[in-house]
C-alpha positions in Angstrom: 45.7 3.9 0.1 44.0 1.5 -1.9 41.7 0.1 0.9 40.4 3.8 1.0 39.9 3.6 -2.4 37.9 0.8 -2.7 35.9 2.0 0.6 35.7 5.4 -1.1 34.0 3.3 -4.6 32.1 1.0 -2.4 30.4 3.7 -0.6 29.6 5.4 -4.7 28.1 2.3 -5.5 26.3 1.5 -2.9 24.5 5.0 -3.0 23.9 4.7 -6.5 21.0 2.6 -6.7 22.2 -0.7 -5.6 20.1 -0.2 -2.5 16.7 -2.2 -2.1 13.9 -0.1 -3.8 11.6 1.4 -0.8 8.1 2.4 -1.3 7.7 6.0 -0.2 5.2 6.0 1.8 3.0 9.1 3.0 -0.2 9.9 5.4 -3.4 9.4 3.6 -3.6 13.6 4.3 -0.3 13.9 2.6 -1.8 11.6 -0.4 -5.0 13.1 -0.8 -3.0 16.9 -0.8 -1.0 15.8 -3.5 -3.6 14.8 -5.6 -4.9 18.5 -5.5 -1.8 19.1 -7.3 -1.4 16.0 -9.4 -4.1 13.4 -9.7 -3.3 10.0 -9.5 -4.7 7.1 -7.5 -4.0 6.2 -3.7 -2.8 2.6 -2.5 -3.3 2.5 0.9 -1.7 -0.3 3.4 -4.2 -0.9 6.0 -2.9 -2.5 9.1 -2.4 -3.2 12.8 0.2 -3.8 14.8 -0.4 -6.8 16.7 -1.0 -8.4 12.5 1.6 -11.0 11.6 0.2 -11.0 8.0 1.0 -7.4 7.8 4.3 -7.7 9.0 4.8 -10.3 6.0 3.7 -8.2 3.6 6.1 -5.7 4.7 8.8 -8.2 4.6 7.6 -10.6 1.9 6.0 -7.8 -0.7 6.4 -4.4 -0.2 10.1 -5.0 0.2 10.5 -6.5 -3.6 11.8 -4.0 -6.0 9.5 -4.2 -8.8 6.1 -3.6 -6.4 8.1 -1.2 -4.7 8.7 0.6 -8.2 5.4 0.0 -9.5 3.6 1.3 -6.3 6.0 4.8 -6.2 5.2 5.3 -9.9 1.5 4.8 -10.3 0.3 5.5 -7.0 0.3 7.4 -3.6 1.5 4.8 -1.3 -0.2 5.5 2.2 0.1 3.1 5.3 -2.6 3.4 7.5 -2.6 1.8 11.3 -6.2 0.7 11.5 -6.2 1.1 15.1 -3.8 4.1 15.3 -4.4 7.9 16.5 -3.9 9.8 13.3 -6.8 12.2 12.0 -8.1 12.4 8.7 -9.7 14.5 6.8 -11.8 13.2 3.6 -14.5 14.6 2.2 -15.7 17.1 5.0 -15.3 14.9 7.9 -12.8 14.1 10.1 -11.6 10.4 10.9 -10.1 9.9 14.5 -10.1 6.8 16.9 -11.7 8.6 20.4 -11.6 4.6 21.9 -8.1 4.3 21.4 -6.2 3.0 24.4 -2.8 3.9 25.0 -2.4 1.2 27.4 -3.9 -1.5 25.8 -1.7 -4.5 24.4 -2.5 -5.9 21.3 -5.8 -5.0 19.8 -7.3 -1.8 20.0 -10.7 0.2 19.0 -11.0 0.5 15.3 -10.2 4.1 13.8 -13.1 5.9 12.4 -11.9 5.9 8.8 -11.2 2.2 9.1 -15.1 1.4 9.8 -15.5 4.1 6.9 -14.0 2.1 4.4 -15.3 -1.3 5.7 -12.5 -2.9 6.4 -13.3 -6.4 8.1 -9.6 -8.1 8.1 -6.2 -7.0 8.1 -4.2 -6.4 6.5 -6.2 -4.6 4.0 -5.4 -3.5 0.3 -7.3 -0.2 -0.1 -7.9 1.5 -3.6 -8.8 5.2 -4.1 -9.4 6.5 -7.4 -7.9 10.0 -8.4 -10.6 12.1 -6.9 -9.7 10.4 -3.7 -12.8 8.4 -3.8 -12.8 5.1 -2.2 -12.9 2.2 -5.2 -12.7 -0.4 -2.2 -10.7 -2.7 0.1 -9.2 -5.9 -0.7 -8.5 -7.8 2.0 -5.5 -10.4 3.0 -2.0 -10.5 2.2 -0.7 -10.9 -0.8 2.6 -12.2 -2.7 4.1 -10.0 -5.5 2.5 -11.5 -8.3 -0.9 -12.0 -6.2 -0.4 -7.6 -5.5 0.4 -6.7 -9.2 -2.6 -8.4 -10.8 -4.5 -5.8 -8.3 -2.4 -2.8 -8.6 -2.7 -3.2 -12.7 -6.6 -3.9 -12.8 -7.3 -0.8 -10.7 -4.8 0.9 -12.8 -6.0 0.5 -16.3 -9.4 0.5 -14.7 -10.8 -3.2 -16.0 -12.4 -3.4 -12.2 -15.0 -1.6 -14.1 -15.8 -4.1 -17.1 -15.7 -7.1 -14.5 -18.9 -7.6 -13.0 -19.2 -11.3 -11.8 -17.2 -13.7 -9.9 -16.1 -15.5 -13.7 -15.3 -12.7 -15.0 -12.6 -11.7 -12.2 -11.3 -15.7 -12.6 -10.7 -15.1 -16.6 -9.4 -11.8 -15.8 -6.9 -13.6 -12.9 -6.4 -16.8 -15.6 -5.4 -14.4 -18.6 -3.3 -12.3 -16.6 0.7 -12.4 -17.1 2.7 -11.0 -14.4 6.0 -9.2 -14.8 7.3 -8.5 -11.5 9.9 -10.5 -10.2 8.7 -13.5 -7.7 11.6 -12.3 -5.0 14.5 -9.8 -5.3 
């Protein structure tokens, strides 16, 4: 009897909340229909699967709770497959990838939207505003502290008041991070 009640309050706690935060992610469709409803900016994860630095960020950044929590709260999380079949549709167009190959291994043609948003490396850090327009990609992984400075300058908008390469190194130099390294 009292192993079922320790399974019985193991299995409680466990769905309570001591469970890894996950970011929610959606289609960049889905993201851009929500903001017709409720504005806010889109993240996007742009990346490939053949990328090992994407598959880090997944494991390494997007996995730690206080990105995770961030990303859910201020943002539309999408993940896009640069080289993927999905269609999109932003601003009148539609995005699609009419070179993909089903059969290829590794590498395949780059998706329409991709080349759109001039996306030159992957994985790529993409930044909508809350129109849906594209503020612009930033490209490389990054570590949790690297990602918040990012996700809090295009948040509070000081992208805008930084115009030179100095100016994004005080910016970087001043800024104090709060999320966690790893958890």
């Amino acid at each position: 009897m009292k192993k079922i009640i320790l399974n019985i309050f193991l299995l409680v706690l466990l769905g309570t909340g001591l469970q890894a935060q996950e970011i929610k992610w959606m289609t960049m469709n889905e993201a851009l229909e929500a903001q017709e409803k409720k504005p806010k900016k889109i993240f996007m994860d742009a990346y490939t699967d053949w990328c090992g630095p994407c598959k880090m960020l997944d494991k390494n950044t997007f996995s730690n709770k206080d990105v995770a929590a961030y990303i859910n709260k201020h943002y539309y999380p999408v993940k896009f497959n640069a080289e993927g079949t999905e269609q999109i549709q932003y601003q009148d167009q539609i995005f699609s990838n009419p070179d993909y190959d089903p059969n290829r291994r590794g590498r395949n043609s780059q998706h329409e939207f991709a080349r759109a948003m001039k996306i030159s490396a992957y994985p790529s850090l993409v930044f909508f505003d809350e129109q849906g327009n594209l503020i612009g990609p930033i490209p490389g992984y990054r570590t949790p502290h690297q990602l918040e400075l990012f996700l809090k300058l295009f948040l509070k908008e000081d992208y805008k008041k930084i115009t030179t390469p100095e100016a994004f190194k005080a910016y970087s130099e001043d800024f104090e991070n709060e999320f966690k390294a790893a958890n």
